[in-house]
C-alpha positions as a LaTeX table, in Angstrom:
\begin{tabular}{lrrr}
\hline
Residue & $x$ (\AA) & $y$ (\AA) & $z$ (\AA) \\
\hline
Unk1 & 0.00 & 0.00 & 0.00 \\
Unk2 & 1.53 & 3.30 & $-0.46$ \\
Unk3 & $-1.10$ & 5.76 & 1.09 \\
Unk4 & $-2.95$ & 7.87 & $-0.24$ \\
Unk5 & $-0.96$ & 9.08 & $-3.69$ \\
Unk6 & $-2.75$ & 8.63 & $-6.77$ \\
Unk7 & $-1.91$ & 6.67 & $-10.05$ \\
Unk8 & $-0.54$ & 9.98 & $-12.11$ \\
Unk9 & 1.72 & 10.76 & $-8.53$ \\
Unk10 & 3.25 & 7.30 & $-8.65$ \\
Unk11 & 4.18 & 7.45 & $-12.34$ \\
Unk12 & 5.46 & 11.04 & $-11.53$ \\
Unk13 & 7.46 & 9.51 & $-8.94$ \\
Unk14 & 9.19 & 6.69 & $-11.67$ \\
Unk15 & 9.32 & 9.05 & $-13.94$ \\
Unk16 & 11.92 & 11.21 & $-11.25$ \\
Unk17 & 13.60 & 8.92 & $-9.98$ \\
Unk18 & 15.05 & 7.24 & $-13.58$ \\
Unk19 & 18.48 & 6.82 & $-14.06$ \\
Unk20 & 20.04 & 8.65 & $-17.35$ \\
Unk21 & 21.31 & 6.07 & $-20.09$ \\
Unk22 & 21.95 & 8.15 & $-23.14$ \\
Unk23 & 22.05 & 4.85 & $-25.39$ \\
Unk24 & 18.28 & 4.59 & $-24.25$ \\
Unk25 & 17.45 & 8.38 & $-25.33$ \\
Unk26 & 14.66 & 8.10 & $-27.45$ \\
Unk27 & 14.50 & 4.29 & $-27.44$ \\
Unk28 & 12.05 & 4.02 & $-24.70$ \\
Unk29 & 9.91 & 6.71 & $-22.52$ \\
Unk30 & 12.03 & 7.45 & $-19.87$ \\
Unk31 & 15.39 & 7.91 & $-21.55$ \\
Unk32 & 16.76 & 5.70 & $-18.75$ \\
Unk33 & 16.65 & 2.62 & $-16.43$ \\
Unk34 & 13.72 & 2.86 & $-13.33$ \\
Unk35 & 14.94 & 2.81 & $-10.04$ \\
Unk36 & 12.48 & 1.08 & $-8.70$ \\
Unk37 & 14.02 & 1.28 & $-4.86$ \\
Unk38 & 14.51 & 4.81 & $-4.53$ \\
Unk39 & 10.64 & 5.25 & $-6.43$ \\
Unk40 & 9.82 & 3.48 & $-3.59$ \\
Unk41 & 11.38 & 5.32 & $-1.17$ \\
Unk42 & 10.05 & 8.37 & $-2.04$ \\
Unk43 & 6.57 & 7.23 & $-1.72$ \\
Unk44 & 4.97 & 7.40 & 1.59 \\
Unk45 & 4.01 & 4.39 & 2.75 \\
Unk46 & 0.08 & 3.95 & 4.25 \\
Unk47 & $-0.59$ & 1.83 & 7.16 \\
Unk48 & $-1.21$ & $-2.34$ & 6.50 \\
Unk49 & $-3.15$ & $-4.67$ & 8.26 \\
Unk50 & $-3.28$ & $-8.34$ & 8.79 \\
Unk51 & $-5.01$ & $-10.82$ & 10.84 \\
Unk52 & $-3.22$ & $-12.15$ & 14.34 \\
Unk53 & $-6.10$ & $-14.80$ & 15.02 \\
Unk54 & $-6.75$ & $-17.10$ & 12.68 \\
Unk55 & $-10.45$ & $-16.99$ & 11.27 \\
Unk56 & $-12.40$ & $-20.19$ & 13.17 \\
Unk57 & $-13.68$ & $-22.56$ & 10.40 \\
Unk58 & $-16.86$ & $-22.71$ & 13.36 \\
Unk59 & $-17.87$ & $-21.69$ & 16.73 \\
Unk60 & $-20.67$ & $-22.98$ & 18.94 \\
Unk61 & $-24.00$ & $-21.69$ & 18.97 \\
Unk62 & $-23.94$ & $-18.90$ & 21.69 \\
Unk63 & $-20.85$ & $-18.48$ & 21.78 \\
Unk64 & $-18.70$ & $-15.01$ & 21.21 \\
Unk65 & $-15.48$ & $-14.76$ & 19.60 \\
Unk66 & $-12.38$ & $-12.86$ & 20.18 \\
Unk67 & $-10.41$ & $-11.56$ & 16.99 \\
Unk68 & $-7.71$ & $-9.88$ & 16.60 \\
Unk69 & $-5.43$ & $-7.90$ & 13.92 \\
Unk70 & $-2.18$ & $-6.27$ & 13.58 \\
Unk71 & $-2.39$ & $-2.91$ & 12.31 \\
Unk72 & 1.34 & $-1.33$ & 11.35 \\
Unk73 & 0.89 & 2.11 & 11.03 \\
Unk74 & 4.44 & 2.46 & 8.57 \\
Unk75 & 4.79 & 5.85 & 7.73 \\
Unk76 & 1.65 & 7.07 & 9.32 \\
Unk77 & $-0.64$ & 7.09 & 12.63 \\
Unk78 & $-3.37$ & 4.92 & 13.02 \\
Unk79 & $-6.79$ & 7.64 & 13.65 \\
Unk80 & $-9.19$ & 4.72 & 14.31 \\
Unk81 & $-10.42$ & 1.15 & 13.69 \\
Unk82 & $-13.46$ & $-0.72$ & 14.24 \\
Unk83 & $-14.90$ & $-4.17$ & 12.96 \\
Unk84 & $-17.80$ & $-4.15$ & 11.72 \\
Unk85 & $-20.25$ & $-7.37$ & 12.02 \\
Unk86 & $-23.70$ & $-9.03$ & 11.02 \\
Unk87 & $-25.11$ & $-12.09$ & 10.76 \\
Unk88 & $-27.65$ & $-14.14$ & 8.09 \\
Unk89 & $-25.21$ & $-13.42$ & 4.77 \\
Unk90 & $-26.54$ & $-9.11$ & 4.96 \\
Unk91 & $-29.60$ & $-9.40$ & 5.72 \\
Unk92 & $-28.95$ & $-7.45$ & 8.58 \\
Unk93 & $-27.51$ & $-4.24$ & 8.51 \\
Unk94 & $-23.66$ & $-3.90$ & 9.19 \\
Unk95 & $-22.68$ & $-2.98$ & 13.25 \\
Unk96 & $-19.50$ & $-1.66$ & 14.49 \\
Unk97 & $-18.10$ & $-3.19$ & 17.48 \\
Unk98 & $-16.25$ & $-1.86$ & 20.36 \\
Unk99 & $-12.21$ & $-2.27$ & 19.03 \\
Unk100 & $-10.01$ & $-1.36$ & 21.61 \\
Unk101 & $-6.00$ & $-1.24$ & 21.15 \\
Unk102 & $-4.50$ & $-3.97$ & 23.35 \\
Unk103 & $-0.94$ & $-3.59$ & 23.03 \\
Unk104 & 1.78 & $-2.24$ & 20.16 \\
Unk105 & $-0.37$ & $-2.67$ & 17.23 \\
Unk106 & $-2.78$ & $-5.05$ & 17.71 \\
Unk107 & $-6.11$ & $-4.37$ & 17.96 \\
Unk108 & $-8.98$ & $-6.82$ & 18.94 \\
Unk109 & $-12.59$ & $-6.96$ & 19.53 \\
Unk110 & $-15.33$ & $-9.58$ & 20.56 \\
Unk111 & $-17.40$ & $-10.99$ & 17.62 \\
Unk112 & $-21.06$ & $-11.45$ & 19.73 \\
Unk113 & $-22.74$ & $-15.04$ & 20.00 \\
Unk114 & $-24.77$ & $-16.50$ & 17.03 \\
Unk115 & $-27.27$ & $-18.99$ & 16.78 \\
Unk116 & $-27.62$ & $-21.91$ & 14.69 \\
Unk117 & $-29.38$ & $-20.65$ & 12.07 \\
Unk118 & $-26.89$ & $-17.48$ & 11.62 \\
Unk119 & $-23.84$ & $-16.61$ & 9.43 \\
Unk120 & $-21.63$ & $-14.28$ & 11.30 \\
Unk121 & $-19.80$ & $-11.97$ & 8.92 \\
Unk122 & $-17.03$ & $-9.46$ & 9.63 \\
Unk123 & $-14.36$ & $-6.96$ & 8.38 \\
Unk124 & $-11.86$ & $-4.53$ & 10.15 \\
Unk125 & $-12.07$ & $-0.82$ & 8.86 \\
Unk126 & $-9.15$ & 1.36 & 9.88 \\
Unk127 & $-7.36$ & 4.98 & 8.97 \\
Unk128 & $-4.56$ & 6.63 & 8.80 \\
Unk129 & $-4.15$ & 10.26 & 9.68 \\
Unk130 & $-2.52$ & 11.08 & 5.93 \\
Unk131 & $-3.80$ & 7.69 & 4.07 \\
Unk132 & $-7.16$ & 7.34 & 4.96 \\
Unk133 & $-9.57$ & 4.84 & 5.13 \\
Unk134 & $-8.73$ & 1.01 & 4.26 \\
Unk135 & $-10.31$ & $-2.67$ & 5.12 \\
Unk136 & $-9.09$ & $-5.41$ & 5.67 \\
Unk137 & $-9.91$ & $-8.13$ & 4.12 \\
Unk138 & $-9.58$ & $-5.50$ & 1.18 \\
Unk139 & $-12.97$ & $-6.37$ & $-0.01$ \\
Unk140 & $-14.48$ & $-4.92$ & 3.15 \\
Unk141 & $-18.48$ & $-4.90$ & 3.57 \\
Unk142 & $-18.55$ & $-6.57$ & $-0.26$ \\
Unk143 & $-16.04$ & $-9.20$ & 0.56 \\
Unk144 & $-16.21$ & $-9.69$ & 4.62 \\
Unk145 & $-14.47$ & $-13.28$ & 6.65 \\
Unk146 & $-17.42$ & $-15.32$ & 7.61 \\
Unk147 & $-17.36$ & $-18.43$ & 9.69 \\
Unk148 & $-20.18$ & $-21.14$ & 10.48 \\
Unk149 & $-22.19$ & $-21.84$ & 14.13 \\
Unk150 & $-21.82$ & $-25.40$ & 14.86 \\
Unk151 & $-20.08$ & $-28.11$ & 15.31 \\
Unk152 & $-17.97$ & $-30.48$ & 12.63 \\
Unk153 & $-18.24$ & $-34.07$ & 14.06 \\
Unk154 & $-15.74$ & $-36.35$ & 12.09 \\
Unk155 & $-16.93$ & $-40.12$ & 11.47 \\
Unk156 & $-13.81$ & $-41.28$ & 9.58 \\
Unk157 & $-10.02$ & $-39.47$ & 9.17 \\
Unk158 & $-7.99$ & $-41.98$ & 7.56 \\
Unk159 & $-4.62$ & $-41.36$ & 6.03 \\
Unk160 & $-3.72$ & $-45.02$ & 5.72 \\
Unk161 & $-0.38$ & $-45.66$ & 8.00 \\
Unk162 & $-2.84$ & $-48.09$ & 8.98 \\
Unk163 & $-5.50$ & $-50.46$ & 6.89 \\
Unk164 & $-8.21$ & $-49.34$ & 9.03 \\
Unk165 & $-10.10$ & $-51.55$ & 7.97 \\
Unk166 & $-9.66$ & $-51.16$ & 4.63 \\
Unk167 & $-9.60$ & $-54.34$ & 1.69 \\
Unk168 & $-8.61$ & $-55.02$ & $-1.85$ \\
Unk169 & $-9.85$ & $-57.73$ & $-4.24$ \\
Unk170 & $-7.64$ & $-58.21$ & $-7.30$ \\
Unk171 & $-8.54$ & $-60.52$ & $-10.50$ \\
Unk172 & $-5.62$ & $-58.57$ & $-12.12$ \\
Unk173 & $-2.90$ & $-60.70$ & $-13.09$ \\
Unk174 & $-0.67$ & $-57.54$ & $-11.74$ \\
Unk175 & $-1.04$ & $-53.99$ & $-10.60$ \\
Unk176 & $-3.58$ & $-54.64$ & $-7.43$ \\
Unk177 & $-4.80$ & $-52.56$ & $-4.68$ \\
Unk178 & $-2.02$ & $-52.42$ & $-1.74$ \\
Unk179 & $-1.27$ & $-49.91$ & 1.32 \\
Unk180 & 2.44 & $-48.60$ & 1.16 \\
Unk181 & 4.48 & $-45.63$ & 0.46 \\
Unk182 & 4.85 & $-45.00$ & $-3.40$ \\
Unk183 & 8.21 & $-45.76$ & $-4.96$ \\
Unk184 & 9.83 & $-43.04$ & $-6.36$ \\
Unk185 & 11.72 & $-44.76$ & $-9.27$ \\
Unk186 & 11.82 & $-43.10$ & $-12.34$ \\
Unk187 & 10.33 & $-45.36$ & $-14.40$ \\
Unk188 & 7.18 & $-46.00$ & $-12.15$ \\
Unk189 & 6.57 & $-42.08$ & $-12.22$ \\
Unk190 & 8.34 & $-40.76$ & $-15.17$ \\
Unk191 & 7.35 & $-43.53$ & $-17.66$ \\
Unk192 & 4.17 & $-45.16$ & $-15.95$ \\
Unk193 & 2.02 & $-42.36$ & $-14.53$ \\
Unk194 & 2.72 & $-43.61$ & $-11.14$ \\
Unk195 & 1.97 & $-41.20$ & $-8.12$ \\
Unk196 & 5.94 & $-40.77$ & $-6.64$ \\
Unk197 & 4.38 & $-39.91$ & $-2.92$ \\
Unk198 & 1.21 & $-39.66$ & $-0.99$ \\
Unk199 & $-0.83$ & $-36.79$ & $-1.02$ \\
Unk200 & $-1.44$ & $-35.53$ & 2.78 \\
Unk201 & 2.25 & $-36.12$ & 3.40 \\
Unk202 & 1.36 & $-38.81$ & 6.01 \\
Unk203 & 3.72 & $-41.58$ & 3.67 \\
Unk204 & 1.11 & $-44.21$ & 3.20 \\
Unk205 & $-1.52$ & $-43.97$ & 0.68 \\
Unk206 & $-3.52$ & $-46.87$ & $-1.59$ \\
Unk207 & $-1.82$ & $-47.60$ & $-4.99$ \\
Unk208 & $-2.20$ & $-49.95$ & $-7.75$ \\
Unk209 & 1.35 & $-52.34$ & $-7.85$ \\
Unk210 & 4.17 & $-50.93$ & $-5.94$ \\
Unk211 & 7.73 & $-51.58$ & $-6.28$ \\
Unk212 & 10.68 & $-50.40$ & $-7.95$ \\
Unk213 & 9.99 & $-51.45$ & $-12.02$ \\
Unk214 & 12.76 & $-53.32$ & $-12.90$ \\
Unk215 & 11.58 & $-53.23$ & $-16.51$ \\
Unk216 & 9.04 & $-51.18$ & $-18.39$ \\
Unk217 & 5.80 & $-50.65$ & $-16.11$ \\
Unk218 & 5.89 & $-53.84$ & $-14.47$ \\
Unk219 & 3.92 & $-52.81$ & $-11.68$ \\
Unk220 & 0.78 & $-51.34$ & $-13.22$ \\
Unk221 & $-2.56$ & $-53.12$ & $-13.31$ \\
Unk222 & $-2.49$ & $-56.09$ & $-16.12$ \\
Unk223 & $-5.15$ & $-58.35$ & $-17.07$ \\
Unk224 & $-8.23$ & $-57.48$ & $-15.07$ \\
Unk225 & $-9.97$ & $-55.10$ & $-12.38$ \\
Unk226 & $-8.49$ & $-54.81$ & $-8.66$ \\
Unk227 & $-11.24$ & $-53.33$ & $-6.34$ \\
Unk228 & $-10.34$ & $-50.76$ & $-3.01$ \\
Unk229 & $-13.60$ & $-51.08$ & $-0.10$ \\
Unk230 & $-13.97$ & $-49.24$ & 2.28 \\
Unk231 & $-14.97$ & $-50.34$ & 5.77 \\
Unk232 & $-18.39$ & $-49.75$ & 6.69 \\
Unk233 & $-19.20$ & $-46.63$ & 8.84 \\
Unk234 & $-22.08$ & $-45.76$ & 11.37 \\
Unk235 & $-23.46$ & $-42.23$ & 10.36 \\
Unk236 & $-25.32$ & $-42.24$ & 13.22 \\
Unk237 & $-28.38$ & $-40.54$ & 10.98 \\
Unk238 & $-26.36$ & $-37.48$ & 10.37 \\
Unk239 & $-26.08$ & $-35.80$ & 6.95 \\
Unk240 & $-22.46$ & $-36.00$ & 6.06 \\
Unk241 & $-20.31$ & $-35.71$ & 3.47 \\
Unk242 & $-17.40$ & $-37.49$ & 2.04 \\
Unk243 & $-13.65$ & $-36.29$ & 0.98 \\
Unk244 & $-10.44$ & $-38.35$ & $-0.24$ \\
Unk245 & $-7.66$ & $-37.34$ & $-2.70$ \\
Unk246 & $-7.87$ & $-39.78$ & $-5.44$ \\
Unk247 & $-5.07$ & $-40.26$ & $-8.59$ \\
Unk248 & $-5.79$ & $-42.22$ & $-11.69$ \\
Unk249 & $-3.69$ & $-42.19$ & $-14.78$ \\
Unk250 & $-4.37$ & $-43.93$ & $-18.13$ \\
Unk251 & $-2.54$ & $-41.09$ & $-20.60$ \\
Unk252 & 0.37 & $-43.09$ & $-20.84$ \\
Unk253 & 1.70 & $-43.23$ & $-25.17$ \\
Unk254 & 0.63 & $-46.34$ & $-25.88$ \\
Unk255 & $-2.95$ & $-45.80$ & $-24.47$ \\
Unk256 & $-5.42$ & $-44.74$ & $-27.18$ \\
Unk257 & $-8.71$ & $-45.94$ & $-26.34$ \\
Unk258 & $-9.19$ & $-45.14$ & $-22.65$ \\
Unk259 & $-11.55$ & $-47.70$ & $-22.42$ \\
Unk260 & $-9.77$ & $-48.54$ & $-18.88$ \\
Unk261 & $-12.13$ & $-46.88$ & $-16.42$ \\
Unk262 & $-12.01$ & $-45.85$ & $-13.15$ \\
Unk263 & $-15.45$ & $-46.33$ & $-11.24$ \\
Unk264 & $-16.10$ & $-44.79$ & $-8.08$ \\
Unk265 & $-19.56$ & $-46.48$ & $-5.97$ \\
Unk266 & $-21.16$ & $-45.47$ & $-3.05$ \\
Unk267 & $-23.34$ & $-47.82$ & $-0.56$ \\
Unk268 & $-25.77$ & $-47.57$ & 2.02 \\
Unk269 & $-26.86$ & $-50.30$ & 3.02 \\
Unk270 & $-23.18$ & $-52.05$ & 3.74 \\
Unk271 & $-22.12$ & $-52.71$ & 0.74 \\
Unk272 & $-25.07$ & $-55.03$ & $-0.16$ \\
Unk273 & $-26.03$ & $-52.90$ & $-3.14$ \\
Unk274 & $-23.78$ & $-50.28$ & $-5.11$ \\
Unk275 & $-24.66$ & $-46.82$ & $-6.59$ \\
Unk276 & $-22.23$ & $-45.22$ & $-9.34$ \\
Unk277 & $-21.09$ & $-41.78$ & $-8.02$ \\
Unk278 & $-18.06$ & $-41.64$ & $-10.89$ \\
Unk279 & $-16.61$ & $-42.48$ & $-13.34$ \\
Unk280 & $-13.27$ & $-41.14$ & $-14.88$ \\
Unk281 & $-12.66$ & $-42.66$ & $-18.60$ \\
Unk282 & $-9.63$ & $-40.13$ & $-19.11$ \\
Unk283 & $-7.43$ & $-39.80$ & $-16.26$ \\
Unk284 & $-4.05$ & $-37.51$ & $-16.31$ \\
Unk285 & $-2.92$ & $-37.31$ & $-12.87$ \\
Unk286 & 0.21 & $-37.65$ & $-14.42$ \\
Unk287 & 0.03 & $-34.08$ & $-15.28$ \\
Unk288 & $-2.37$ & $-32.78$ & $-12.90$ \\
Unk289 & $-1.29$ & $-34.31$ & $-9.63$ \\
Unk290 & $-3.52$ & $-35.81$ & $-6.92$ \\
Unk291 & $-7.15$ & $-34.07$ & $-7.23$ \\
Unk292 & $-9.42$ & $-33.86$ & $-4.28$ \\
Unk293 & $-13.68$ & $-34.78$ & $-4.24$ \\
Unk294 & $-16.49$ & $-34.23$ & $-1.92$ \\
Unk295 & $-19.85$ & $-35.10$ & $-2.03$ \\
Unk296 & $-22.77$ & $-34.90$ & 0.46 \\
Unk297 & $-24.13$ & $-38.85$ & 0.62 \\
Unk298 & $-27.46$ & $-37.87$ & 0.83 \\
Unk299 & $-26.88$ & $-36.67$ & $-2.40$ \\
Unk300 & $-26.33$ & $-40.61$ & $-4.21$ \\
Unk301 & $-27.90$ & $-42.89$ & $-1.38$ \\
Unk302 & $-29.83$ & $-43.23$ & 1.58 \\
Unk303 & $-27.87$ & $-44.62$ & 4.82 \\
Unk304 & $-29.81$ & $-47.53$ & 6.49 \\
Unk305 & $-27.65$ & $-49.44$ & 7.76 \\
Unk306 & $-24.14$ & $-48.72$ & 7.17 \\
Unk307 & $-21.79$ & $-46.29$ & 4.45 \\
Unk308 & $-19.28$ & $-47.93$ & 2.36 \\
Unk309 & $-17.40$ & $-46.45$ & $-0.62$ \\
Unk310 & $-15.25$ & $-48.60$ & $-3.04$ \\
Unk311 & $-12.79$ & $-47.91$ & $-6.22$ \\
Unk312 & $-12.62$ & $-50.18$ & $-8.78$ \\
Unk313 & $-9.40$ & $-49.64$ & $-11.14$ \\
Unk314 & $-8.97$ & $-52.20$ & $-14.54$ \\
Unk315 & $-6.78$ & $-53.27$ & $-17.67$ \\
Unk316 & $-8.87$ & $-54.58$ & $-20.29$ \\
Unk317 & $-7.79$ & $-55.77$ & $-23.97$ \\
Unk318 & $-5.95$ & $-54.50$ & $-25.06$ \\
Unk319 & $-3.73$ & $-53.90$ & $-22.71$ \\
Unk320 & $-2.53$ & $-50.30$ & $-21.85$ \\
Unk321 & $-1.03$ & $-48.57$ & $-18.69$ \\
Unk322 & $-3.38$ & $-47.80$ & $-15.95$ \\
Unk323 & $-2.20$ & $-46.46$ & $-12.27$ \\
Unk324 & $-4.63$ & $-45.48$ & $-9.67$ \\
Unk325 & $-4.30$ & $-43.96$ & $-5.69$ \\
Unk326 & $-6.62$ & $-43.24$ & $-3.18$ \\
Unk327 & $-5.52$ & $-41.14$ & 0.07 \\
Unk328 & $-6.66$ & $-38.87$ & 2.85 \\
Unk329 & $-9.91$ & $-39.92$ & 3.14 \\
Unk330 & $-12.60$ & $-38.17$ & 5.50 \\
Unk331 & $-16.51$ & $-38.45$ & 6.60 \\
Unk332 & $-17.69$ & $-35.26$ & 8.53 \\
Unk333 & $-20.79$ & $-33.81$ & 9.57 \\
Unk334 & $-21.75$ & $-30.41$ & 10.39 \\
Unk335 & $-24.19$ & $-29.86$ & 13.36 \\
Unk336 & $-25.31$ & $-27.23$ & 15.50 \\
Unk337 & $-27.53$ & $-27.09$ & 18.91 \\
Unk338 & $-28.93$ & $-23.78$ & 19.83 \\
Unk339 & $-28.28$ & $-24.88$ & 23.83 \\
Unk340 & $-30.94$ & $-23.93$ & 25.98 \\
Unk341 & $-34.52$ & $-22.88$ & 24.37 \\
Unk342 & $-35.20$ & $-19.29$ & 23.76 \\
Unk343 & $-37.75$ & $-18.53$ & 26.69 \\
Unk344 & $-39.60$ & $-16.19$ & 24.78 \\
Unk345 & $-41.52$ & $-13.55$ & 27.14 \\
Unk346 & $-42.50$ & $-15.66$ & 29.63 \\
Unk347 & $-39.65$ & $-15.99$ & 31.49 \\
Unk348 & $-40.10$ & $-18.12$ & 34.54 \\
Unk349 & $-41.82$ & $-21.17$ & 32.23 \\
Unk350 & $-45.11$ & $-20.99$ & 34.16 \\
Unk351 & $-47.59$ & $-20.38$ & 31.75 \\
Unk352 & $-48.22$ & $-16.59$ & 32.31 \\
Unk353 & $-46.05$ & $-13.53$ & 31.71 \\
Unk354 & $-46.87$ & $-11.36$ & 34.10 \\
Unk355 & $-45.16$ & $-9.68$ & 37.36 \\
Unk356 & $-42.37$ & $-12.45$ & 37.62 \\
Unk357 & $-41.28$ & $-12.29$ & 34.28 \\
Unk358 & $-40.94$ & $-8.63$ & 34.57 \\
Unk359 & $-39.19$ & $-8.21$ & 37.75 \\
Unk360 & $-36.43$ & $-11.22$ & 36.26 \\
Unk361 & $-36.02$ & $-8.62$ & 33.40 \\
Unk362 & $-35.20$ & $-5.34$ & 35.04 \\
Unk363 & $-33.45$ & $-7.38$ & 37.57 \\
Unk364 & $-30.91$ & $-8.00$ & 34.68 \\
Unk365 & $-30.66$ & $-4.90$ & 33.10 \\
Unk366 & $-28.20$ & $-4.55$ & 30.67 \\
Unk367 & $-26.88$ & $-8.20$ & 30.98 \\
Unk368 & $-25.01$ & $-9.03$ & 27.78 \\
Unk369 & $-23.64$ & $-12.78$ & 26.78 \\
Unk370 & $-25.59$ & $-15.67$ & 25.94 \\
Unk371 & $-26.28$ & $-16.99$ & 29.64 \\
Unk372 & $-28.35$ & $-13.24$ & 30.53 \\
Unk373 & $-31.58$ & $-14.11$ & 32.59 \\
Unk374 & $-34.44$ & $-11.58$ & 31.56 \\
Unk375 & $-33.18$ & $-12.19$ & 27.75 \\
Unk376 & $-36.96$ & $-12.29$ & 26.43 \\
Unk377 & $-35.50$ & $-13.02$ & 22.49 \\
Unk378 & $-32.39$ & $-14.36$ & 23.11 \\
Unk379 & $-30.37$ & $-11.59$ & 21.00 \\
Unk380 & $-27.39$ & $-12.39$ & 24.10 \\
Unk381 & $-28.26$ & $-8.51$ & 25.86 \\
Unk382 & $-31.25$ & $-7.52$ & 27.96 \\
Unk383 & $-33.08$ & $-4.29$ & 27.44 \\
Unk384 & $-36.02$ & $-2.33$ & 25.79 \\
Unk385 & $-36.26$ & $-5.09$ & 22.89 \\
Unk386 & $-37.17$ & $-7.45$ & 25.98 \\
Unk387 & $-39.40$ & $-5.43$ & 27.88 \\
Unk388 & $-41.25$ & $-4.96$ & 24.49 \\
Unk389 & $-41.69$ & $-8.46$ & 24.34 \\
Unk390 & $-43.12$ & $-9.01$ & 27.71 \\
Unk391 & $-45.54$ & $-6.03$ & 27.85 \\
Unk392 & $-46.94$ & $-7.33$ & 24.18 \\
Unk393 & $-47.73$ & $-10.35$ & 25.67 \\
Unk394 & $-48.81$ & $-9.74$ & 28.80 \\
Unk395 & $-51.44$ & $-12.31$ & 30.75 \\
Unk396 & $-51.52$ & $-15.83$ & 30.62 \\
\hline
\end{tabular}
């Protein structure tokens, strides 16, 4: 960033601070080389900001969040910041939020609770004395950090140092299924299309054939179909979804009819019947590297009594070279509880708002955070919002 100076002041400033070469006279613009340092130098440089705390990925329903950001006033003084906040993706109007500078240059403030249903979204404004106004993210109010309220519940993490539970089933003469860390040779990756390494970094993936090949491709699938299953995994009725970095190669010269297919199925009923979720007919990892997929399950089956995913890699006449790898595979599930019910305007829960209710709510006045007694609609602060509610519905 470099303040407040305008595009026509920052070619001014190239333009004086060029070096003289008089071979270059009338050969380009200048006449001379740009000194890009000392341009730089002579520019005044606006404050930058950046983020201390990372942004959460999620946060539980009614709770707040503390965030903070570095703000390095450079050249200038910082005036002012504030972050600004709202919830439901704008359909609330943006509010600023006390910011208060903790120490040096890092500022912070308390993102308030949210509720299940929400979608918290934020941005940090801030100025300097000479170079204004600026946001970070830069996108500000059109382009804001936004987290979700809930919690992610993982069912499966797997990045296969272990079988866990895991199988293979090979009628492949050569080339099946097996858990190991991929050689490296160069004519398993260079020549064959073969991964070279793992793709979370863990060691271990799944690959078709392994091994050093001693002669041309030894080691890739031949003569059949060689099938990866899953073990079978108790959703426990949750909507989840599935992720795992998958390879699959079948570009190799002499391959011309790609008739070698790699078929991804999904199952949910324990692998007693199989539903297609893909099928890749042209595969260039070899070019493209390891590629990540997610789906939601509900999406392809129903889960009734189990999940169960399985990859089914093959070599059929005529033959060609086909090398397949499956690795860091995950089952999560997003949920969210709201914690205790919203206890509307009748506070006490005995069938009547009336003088009880009322004294509970002045009693806590002014009470802010998601625990407040006296918090009529549960917006996590007590005042006239409340007492609206109660007087509205006053009686039993």
């Amino acid at each position: 960033m470099l303040g407040n100076a305008s595009a026509q002041e920052v070619i001014q400033k190239i333009y004086d601070n060029v070096r003289p070469v008089s071979s270059l006279s009338g050969v380009v613009v200048t006449g001379g080389i740009i000194d890009a340092e000392a341009t730089l130098n002579d520019l005044f440089q606006g404050p930058v900001g950046s983020l201390v705390s990372s942004i959460p990925v999620s946060v539980e329903a009614g709770e707040s969040t503390v965030v903070q950001f570095d703000i390095d006033p450079r050249e200038d003084t910082i005036s002012g910041a504030s972050v600004f906040y709202r919830t439901d993706s704008g359909q609330f109007s943006w509010v600023a939020l006390p910011t208060e500078n903790v120490y040096a240059n890092v500022w912070e403030a308390t993102l308030p609770a949210a509720s299940c249903d929400e979608i918290p979204q934020f941005y940090l404004s801030y100025s300097g004395s000479q170079a204004g106004q600026a946001t970070l993210p830069s996108g500000g109010a059109f382009a804001p950090y936004s987290f979700s309220v809930g919690t992610l519940e993982t069912f499966a993490s797997v990045d296969f140092n272990s079988s866990a539970g895991w199988s293979a089933a090979t009628t492949a003469s050569a080339g099946g299924w097996v858990r190991g860390i991929p050689s490296t040779d160069s004519t398993s990756v260079d020549t064959c299309s073969a991964p070279g390494g793992d793709s979370d970094g863990s060691g271990y993936c799944w690959v078709t054939g392994n091994g050093v090949s001693a002669t041309a491709c030894a080691n890739d699938i031949d003569g059949g179909q060689t099938v990866l299953t899953s073990a079978t995994y108790d959703l426990n009725g949750s909507d989840a979804q599935v992720s795992f970095a998958w390879w699959y190669d079948n570009t190799s010269a002499n391959n011309v009819e790609f008739d070698d297919v790699f078929v991804i199925e999904v199952s949910g009923n324990s692998g007693s019947s199989w539903t297609q979720y893909a099928a890749v007919s042209n595969g260039d990892s070899a070019q493209t590297g390891w590629s990540t997929e997610s789906f939601l399950i509900s999406d392809y089956v129903q889960v009734t009594s189990g999940f169960a995913i399985r990859f089914t890699a093959s070599d059929n006449d005529p033959g060609s070279v086909v090398e397949a790898g499956i690795d860091a595979f995950a089952i999560d599930a997003f949920s969210c509880e709201d914690g205790k019910e919203c206890p509307g305007a009748d506070l006490d829960s005995d069938g009547t708002v009336g003088g009880t209710d009322l004294a509970t709510l002045l009693a806590n006045w002014g009470c802010t955070g998601p625990g407040c007694n006296g918090d009529a609609d549960c917006n996590g602060v007590v005042n006239g919002e409340d007492l609206a509610r109660v007087l509205a519905n006053w009686g039993p």
